[in-house]
C-alpha positions as CSV (number, residue, x, y, z in Angstrom):
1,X,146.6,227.5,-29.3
2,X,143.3,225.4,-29.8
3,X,144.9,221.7,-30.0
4,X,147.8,220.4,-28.0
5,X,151.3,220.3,-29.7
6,X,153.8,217.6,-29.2
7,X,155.8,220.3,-27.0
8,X,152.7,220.9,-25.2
9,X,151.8,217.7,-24.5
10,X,155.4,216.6,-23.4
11,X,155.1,219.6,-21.0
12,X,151.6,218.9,-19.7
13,X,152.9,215.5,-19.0
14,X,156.0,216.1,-17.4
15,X,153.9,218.9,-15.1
16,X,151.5,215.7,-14.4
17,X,154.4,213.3,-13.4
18,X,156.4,216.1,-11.1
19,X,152.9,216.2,-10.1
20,X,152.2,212.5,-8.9
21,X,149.5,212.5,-11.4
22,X,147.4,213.6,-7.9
23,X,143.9,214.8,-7.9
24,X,144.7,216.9,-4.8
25,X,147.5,218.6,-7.1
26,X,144.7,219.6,-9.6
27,X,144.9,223.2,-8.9
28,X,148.6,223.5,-9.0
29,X,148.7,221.5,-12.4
30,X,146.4,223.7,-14.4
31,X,147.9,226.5,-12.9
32,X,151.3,225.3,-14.3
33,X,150.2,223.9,-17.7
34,X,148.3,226.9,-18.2
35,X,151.7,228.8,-18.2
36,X,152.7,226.6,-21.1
37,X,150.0,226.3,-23.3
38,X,148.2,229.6,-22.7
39,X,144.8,229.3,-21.8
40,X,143.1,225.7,-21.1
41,X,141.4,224.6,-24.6
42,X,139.4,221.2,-24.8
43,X,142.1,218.9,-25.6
44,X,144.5,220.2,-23.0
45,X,141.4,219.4,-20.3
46,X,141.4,216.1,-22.0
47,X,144.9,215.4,-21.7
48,X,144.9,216.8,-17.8
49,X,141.5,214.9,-16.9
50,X,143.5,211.3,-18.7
51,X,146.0,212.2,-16.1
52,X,144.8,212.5,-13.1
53,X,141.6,210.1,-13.5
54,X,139.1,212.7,-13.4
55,X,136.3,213.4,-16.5
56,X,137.0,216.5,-18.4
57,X,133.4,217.6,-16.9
58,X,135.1,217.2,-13.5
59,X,138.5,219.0,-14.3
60,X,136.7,221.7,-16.6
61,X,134.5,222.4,-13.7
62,X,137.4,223.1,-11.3
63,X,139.3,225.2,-14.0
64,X,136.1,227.3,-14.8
65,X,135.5,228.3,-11.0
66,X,138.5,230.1,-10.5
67,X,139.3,233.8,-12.3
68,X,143.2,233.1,-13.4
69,X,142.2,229.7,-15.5
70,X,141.0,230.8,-19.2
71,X,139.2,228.3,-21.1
72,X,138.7,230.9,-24.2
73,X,142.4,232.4,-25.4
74,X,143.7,235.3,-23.6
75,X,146.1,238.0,-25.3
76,X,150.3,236.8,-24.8
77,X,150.1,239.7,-23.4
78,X,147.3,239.4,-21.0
79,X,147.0,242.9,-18.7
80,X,144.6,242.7,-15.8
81,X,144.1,246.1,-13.9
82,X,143.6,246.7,-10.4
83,X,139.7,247.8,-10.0
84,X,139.5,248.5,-6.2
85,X,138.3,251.4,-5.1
86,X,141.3,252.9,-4.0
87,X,142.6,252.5,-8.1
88,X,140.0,254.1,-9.3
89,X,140.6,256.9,-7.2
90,X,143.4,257.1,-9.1
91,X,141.8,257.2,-12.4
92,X,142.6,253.4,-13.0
93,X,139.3,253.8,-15.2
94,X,140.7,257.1,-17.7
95,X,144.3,254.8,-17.8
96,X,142.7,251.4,-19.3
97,X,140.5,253.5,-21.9
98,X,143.4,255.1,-23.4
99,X,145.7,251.8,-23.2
100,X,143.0,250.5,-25.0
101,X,142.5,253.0,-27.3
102,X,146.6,252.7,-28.6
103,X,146.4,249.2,-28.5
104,X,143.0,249.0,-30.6
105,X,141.4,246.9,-28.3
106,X,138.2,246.4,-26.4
107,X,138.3,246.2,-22.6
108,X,137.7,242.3,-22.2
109,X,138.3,241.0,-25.6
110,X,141.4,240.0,-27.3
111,X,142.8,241.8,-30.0
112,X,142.7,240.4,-33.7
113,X,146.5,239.5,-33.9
114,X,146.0,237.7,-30.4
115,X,148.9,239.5,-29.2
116,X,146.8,241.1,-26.0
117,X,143.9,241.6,-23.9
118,X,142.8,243.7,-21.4
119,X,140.6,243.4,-18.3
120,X,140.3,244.2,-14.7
121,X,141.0,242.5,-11.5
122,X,138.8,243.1,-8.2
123,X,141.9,244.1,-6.4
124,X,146.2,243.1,-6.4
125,X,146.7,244.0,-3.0
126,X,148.8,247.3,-4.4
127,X,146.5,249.1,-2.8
128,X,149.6,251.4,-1.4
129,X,150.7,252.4,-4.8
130,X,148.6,252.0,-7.7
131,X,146.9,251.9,-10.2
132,X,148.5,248.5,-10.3
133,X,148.8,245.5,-13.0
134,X,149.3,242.0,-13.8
135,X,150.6,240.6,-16.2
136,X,150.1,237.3,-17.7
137,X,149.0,237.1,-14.0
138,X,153.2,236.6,-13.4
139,X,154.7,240.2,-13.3
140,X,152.5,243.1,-11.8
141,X,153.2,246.8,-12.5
142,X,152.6,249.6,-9.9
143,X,151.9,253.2,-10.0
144,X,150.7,253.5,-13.6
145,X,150.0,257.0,-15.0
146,X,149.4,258.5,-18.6
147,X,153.5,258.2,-19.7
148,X,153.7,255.1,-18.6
149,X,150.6,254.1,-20.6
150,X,152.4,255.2,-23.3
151,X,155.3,253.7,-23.2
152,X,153.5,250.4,-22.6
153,X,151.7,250.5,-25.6
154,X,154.9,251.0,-27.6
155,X,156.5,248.0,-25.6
156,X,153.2,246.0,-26.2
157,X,153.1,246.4,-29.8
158,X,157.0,246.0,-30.3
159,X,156.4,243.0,-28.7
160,X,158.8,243.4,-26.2
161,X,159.0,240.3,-23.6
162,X,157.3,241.7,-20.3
163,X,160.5,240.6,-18.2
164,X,162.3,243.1,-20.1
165,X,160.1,246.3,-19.6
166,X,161.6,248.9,-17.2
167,X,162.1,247.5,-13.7
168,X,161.2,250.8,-12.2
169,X,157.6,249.5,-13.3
170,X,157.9,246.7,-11.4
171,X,158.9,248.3,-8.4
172,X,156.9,247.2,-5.1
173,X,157.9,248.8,-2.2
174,X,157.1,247.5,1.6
175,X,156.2,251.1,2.6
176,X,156.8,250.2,6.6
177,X,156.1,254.0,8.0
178,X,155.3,252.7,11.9
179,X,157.0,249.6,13.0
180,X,156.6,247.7,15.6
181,X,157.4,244.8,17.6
182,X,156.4,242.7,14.7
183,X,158.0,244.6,11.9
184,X,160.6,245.8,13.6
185,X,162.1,242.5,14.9
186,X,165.2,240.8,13.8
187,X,164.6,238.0,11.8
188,X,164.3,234.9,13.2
189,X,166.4,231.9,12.3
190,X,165.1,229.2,15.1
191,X,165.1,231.2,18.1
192,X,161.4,230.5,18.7
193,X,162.3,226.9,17.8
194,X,165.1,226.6,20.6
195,X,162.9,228.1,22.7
196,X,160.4,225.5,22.4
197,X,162.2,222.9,22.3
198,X,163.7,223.8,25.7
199,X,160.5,224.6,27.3
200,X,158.5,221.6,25.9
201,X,155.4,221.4,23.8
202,X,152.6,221.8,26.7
203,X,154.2,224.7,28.3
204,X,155.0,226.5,24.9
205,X,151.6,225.9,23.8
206,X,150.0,227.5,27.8
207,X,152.6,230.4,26.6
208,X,149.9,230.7,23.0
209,X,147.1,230.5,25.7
210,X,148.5,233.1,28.4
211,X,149.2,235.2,25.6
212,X,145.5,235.6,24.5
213,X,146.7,235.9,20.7
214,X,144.0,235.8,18.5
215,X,143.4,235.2,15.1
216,X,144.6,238.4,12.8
217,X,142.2,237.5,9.5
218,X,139.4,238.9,10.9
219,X,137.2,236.5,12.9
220,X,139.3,236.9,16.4
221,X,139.4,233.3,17.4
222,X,141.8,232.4,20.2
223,X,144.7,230.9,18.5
224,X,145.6,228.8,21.5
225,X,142.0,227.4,22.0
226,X,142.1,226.0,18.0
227,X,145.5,224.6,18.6
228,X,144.5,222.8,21.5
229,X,141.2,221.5,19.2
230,X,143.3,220.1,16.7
231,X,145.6,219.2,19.1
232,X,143.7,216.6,20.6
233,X,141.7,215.6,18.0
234,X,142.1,212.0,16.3
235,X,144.4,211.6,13.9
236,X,143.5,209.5,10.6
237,X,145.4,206.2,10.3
238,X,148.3,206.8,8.3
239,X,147.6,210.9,8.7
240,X,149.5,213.7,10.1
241,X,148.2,216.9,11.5
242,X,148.0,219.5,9.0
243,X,149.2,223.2,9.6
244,X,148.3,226.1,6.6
245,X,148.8,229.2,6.0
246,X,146.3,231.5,4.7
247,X,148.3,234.1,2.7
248,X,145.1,234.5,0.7
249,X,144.2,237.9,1.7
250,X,142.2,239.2,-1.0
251,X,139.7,241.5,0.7
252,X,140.2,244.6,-0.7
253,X,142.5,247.5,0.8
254,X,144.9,244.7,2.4
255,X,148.2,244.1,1.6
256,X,149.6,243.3,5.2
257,X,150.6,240.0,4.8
258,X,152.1,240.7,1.5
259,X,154.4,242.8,3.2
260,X,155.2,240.3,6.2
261,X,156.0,238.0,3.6
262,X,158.5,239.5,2.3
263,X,159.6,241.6,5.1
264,X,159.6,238.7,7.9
265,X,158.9,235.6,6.1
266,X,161.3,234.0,8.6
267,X,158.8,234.9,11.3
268,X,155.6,233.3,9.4
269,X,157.4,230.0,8.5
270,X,158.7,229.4,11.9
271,X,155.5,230.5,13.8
272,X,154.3,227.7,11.5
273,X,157.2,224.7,12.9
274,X,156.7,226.2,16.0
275,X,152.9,225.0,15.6
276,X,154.0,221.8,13.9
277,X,156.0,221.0,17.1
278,X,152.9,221.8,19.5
279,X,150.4,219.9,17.1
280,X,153.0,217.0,16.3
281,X,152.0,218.1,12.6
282,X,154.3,216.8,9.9
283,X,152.9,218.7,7.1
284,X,152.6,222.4,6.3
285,X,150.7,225.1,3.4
286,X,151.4,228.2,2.3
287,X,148.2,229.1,0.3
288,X,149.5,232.0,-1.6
289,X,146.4,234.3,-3.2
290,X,147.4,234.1,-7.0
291,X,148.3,237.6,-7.3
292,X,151.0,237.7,-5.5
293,X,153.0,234.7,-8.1
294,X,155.7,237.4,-8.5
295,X,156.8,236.5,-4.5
296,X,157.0,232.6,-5.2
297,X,160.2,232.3,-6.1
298,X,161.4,234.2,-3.0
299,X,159.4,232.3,-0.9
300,X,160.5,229.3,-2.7
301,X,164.0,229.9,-1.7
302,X,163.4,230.8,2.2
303,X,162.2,227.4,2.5
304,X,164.9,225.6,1.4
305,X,167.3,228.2,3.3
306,X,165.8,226.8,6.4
307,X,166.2,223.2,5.1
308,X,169.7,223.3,4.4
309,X,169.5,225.2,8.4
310,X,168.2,222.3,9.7
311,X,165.1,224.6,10.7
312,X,162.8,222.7,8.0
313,X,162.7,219.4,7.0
314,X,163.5,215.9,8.5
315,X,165.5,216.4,12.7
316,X,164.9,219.7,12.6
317,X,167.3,221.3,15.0
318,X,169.0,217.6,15.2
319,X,165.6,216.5,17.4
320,X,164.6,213.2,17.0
321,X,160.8,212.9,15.7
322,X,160.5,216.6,14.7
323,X,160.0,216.0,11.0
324,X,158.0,218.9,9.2
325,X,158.3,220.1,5.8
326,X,156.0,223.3,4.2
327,X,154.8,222.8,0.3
328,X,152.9,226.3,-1.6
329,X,150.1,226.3,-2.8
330,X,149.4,229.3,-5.5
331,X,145.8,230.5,-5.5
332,X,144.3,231.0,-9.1
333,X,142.0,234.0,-8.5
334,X,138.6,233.3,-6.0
335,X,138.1,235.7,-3.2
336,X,136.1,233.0,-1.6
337,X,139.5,231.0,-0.9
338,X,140.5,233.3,1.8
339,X,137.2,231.2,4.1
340,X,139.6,228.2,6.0
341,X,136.8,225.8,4.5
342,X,136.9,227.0,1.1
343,X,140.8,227.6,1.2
344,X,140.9,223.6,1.9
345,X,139.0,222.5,-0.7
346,X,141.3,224.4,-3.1
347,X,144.5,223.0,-1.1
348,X,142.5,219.4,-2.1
349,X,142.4,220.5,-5.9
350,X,138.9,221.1,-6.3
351,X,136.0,224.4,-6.7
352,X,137.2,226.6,-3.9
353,X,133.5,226.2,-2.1
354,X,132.4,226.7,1.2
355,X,131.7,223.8,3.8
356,X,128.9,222.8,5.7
357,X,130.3,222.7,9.3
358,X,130.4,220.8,11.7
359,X,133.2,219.4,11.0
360,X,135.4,221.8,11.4
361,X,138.9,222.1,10.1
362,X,140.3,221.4,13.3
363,X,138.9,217.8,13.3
364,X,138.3,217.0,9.9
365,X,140.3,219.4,7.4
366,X,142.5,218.6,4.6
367,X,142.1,215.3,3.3
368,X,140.3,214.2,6.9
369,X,142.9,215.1,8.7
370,X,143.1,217.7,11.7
371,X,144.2,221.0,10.0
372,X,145.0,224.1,11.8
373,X,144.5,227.7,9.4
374,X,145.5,230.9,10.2
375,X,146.5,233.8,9.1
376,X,150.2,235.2,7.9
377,X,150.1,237.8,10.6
378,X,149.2,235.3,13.4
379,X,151.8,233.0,12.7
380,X,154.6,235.7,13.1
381,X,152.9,236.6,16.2
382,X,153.1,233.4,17.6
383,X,156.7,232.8,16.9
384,X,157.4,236.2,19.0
385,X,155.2,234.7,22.1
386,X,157.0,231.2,21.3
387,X,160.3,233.2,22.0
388,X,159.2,236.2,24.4
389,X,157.0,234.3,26.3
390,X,152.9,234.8,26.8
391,X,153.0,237.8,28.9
392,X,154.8,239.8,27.1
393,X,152.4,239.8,24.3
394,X,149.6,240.1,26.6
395,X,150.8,243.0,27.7
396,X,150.8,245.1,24.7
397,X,147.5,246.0,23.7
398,X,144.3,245.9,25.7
399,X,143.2,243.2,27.9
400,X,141.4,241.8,25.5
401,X,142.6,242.4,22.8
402,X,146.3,241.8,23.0
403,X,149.4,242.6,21.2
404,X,149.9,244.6,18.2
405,X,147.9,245.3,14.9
406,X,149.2,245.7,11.1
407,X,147.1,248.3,9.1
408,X,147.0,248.4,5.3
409,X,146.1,252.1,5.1
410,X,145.5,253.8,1.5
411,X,143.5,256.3,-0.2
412,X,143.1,259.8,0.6
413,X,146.4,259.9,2.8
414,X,150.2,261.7,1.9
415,X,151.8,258.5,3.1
416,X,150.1,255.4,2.4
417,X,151.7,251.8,3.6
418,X,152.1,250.0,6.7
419,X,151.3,250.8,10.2
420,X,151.8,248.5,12.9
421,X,149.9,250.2,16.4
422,X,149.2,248.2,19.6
423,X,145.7,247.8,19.8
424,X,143.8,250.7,21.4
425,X,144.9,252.9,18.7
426,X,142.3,255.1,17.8
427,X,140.7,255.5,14.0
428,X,142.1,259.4,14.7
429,X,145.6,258.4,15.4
430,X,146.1,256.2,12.2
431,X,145.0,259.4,10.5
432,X,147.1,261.5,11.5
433,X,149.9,259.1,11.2
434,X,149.1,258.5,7.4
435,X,148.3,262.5,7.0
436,X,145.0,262.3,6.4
437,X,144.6,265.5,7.4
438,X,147.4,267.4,5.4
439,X,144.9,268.6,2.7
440,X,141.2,267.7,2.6
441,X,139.4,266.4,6.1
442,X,138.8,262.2,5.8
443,X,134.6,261.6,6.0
444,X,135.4,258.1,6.2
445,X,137.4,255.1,6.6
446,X,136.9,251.7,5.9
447,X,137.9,249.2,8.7
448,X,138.6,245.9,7.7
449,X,137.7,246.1,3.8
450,X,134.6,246.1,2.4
451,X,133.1,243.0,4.7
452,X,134.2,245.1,7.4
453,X,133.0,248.4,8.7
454,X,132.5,252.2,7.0
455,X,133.1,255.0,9.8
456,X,132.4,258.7,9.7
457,X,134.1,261.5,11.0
458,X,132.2,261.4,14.5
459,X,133.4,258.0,15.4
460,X,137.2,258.4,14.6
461,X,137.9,258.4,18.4
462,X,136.5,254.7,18.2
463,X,139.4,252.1,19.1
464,X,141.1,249.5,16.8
465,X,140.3,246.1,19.0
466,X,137.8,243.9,19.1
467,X,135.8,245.0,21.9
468,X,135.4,248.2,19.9
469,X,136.3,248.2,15.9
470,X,137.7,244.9,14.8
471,X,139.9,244.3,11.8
472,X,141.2,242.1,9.3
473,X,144.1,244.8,8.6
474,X,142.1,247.2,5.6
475,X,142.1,251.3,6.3
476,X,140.7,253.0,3.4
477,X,140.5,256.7,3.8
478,X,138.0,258.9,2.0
479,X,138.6,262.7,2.1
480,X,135.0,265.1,1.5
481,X,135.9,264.8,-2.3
482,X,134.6,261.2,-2.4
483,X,130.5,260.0,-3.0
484,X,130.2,257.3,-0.6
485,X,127.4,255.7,-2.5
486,X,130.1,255.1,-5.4
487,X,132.3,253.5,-2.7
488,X,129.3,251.8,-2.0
489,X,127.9,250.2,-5.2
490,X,132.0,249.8,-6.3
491,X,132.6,246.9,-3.3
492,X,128.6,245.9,-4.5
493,X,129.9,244.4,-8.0
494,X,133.3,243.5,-6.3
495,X,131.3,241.0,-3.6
496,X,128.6,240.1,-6.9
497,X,131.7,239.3,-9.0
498,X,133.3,237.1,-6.4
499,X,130.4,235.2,-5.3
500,X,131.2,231.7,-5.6
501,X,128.0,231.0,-6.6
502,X,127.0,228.4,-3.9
503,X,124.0,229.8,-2.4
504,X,121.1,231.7,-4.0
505,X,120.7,233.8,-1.1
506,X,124.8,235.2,-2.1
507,X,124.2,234.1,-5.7
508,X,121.5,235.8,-6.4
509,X,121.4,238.4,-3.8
510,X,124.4,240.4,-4.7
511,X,123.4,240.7,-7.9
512,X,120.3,242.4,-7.1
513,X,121.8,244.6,-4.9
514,X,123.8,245.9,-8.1
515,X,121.5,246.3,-10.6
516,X,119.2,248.2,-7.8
517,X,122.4,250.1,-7.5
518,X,123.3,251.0,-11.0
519,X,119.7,251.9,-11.2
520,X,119.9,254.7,-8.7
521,X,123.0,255.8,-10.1
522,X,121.3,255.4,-13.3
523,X,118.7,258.2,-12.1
524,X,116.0,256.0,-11.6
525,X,115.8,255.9,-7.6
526,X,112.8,256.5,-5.7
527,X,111.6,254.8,-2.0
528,X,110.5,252.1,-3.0
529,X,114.5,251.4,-4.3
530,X,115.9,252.3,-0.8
531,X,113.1,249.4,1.0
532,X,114.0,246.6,-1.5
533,X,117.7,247.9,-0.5
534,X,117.1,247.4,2.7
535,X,115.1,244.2,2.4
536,X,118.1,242.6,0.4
537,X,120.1,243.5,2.7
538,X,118.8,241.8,5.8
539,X,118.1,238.8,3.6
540,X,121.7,238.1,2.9
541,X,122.8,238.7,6.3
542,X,120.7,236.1,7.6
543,X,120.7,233.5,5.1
544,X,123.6,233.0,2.9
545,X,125.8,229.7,3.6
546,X,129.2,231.2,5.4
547,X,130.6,234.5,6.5
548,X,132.1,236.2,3.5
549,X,128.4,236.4,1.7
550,X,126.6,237.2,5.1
551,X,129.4,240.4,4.9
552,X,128.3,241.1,1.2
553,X,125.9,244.3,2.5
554,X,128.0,246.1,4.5
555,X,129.3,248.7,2.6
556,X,125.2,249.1,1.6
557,X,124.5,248.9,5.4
558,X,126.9,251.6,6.5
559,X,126.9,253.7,3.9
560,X,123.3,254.0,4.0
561,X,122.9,254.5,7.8
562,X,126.2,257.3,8.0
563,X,125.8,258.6,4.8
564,X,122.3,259.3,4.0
565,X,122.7,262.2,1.8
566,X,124.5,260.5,-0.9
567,X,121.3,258.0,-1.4
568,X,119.0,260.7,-0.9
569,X,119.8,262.7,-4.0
570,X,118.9,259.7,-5.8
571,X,115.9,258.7,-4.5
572,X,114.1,261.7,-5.7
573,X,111.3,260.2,-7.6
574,X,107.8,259.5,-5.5
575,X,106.5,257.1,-7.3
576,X,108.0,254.2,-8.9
577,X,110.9,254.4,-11.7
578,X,111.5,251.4,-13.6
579,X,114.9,251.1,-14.9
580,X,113.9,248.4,-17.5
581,X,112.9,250.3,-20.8
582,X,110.7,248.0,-22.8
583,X,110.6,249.9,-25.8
584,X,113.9,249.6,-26.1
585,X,114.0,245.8,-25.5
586,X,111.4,245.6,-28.4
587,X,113.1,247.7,-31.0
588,X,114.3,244.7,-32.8
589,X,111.0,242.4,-33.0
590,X,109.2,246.0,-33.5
591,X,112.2,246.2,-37.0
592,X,111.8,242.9,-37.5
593,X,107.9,243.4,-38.1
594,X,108.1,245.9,-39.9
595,X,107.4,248.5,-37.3
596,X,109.0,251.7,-36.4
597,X,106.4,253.7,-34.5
598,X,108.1,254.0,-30.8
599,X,105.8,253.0,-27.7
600,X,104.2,250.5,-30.3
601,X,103.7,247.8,-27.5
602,X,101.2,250.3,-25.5
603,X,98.7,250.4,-28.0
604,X,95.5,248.2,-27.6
605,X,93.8,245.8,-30.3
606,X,89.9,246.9,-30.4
């Protein structure tokens, strides 16, 4: 729709009054008109900006930073496929060109009718059993293969509602093959709470401490040491302490907490009261990475489970004082959201980009106010060590690095899921446990995603810790079938395309490391290619403005070190190769001239 109907507005209005007409709610508003109206045209921006007192440059801004807002109409059907590298393993690439071949539609555009349009997303954290869709960024579809193509194209131009397309499509399995004390638990339903309340707030909290439970999103940070920061930090008049959730785990190759969330989501919302009750926090996040919608509802209704259990809410567990209450917040598509600073601005309704710190969250977060942000997996730790007790976390795992790990593994394995392994684990045990080895040998595995770090087959008796190989939770296993540079140059235009465009070092950076990338794969290498590689490389690393863009050249970094070959065969050329074929560019001033000679621009006036 190009203009807004009376439905539409009555809709975008009632969205803006459940909404408190609240700037902060800005992200959560065009995320729910959208799903009325379609796609965000210029008088819907109107209507929203009118509505929360913002200009339409303002709102348009915000809605134009973030991949799931359309300001140009999408397909009613809209079909976004899964491009990670483990998808297009699994010929995610051959799937979408014969989809859109049935569908007469080009990859990115909308068809004629307006009935669909098909495009890719970096990753759906399906990693485990793709090649995996979403729909209308609602509904996602898992292990797609040629019949099923088919039959979707039927259903597509039948016009058949998504919701009723087979539900063995819209299967998505938790895959648990190795449990372990986080997995395996019973669920919790305020055990952790009792047992704070009886030992008190300061001992529970030297429990977090003598656990030496760090953060499980991949920077490490003692969990007890930022409680205690936001702990004591001053509280804005009229504030609360803030405690969130980062459930935004887009780096590709994890789909832990996806799996935590539904499998223990008891555990992660009372690891969050448990911090409420240490942090004398009254309000909680969930920030929920927009791919994962399809679990909102389900989410939705272990909360108010736990409020009707007196576990959530106002008195929870009849105590005077402890008041706490947990809101989500659906992401809308920005890699960059899964950085705490970023991931508050978003919570605040604005672009999703990157702080200058100091501050830090933990004295000035959301809205001012001391926020604490960690990671799904953390918070179900801390729940068990709010229950068990500190020392017996501690003494799982290696001194220091305590406790247990969750591993997304995928790829080149027979049984791709989740394994949960104290850490110590060897790289070699994980692959053996996923059968990495029944078949082709692995030549590699990528810890911790693409920001994270490529290993060869000599250092899989390396250890999964951080005093050795640290992790976010990504394993993604490549047999001797695989070219490493492709793995390479693929997480290259995944980190250019989720640059949030802040910095030029990021900005600009990754985008040179593609098209330098494209141009060896083009055929075009020579050594001169592999030094401005390099050179790109340790510019990013050192300049860009926070830790997800200073990651960008990893994959380029590791790959080239452990993996020379593959760049070898194409940097063959000893001199020079430009990519950039001028005659070509001027083919249509040379026609519009009058000319068609070729090489036309190399001759010389006398």
């Amino acid at each position: 729709m190009t203009d807004t109907s009376p439905a539409n507005d009555a809709a975008i209005d009632e969205v803006l009054a459940r909404r408190g007409h609240r700037r902060d709610q800005l992200v959560q508003i065009l995320r729910e008109v959208q799903a009325h109206t379609g796609w965000i045209s210029r008088p819907v921006l109107a209507r929203v900006s009118a509505g929360v007192g913002l200009t339409p440059a303002v709102v348009e801004g915000v809605a134009g930073f973030y991949r799931f807002f359309h300001l140009k109409p999408v397909g009613r059907v809209h079909l976004l496929w899964s491009d990670n590298v483990t998808d297009r393993m699994l010929g995610n690439q051959i799937l979408v060109q014969d989809l859109c071949r049935r569908l007469w539609v080009e990859p990115g555009k909308v068809s004629e009718d307006g009935l669909v349009s098909v495009g890719f997303a970096s990753c759906t954290g399906l990693g485990d059993q793709g090649p995996a869709v979403l729909v209308n960024q609602h509904q996602v579809l898992t292990r797609m293969d040629s019949q099923r193509v088919f039959e979707l194209a039927d259903l597509v131009r039948g016009r058949v509602p998504p919701a009723h397309w087979p539900a063995e499509w819209q299967r998505v399995d938790d895959q648990v093959r190795q449990p372990g004390a986080l997995l395996a638990a019973a669920p919790l339903q305020g055990a952790a709470l009792h047992a704070t309340l009886a030992r008190g707030a300061d001992p529970t909290l030297a429990e977090i401490h003598a656990s030496k439970l760090r953060g499980r999103g991949g920077a490490g940070f003692a969990t007890g040491t930022k409680w205690s920061l936001a702990r004591h930090a001053p509280v804005p008049e009229g504030g609360t302490r803030i405690v969130v959730c980062n459930a935004d785990e887009g780096e590709p190759g994890t789909f832990k907490d996806r799996v935590l969330l539904t499998r223990q989501p008891d555990a992660v919302v009372e690891g969050m009261t448990v911090a409420a009750r240490l942090l004398d926090a009254r309000r909680g996040f969930i920030y929920l990475r927009g791919e994962y919608r399809y679990l909102l509802e389900s989410l939705e209704a272990v909360l108010e489970r736990r409020r009707r259990a007196g576990l959530l809410g106002t008195r929870i567990a009849g105590t005077d004082g402890f008041d706490f209450d947990i809101e989500i917040h659906l992401g809308a598509g920005a890699y960059v959201c899964g950085e705490e600073s970023s991931l508050i601005e978003s919570l605040e309704g604005k672009r999703g980009t990157p702080r200058i710190r100091p501050p830090f969250p933990v004295e000035k977060g959301y809205l001012g106010q001391p926020t604490v942000v960690n990671n799904v997996e953390t918070y179900a730790a801390a729940a068990h060590v709010a229950l068990h007790g500190g020392a017996w976390w501690a003494g799982i795992g290696t001194a220091q690095s305590s406790g247990t790990k969750i591993h997304s593994v995928s790829g080149d394995v027979a049984w791709p899921g989740i394994y949960e392994f104290p850490f110590g684990v060897t790289v070699d045990q994980i692959l053996h446990a996923a059968g990495a080895y029944d078949g082709r040998r692995p030549q590699a595995v990528q810890v911790g995603g693409p920001s994270g770090l490529c290993l060869a087959a000599h250092e899989f008796g390396r250890r999964i810790g951080f005093e050795d190989v640290p992790t976010a939770g990504a394993f993604m296993v490549f047999d001797e079938r695989r070219d490493m540079f492709e793995v390479a140059r693929g997480f290259a235009h995944f980190f250019a395309h989720e640059s949030c465009g802040f910095c030029t070092p990021c900005r600009v950076g990754t985008e040179l490391v593609v098209r330098r990338m494209d141009k060896l794969a083009a055929g075009h290498g020579s050594l001169f290619d592999e030094r401005e590689l390099r050179e790109l490389e340790s510019l990013l690393h050192g300049t860009t403005h926070c830790g997800l863009g200073a990651t960008a050249t990893n994959p380029l970094r590791d790959t080239l070190l452990r993996f020379r070959p593959a760049y070898e065969r194409r940097l063959q050329a000893p001199r020079f190769t430009p990519a950039f074929d001028l005659d070509a560019e001027l083919a249509p001033a040379r026609r519009a001239t009058g000319r068609d000679d070729a090489l036309a621009h190399l001759e010389r006036s006398g």
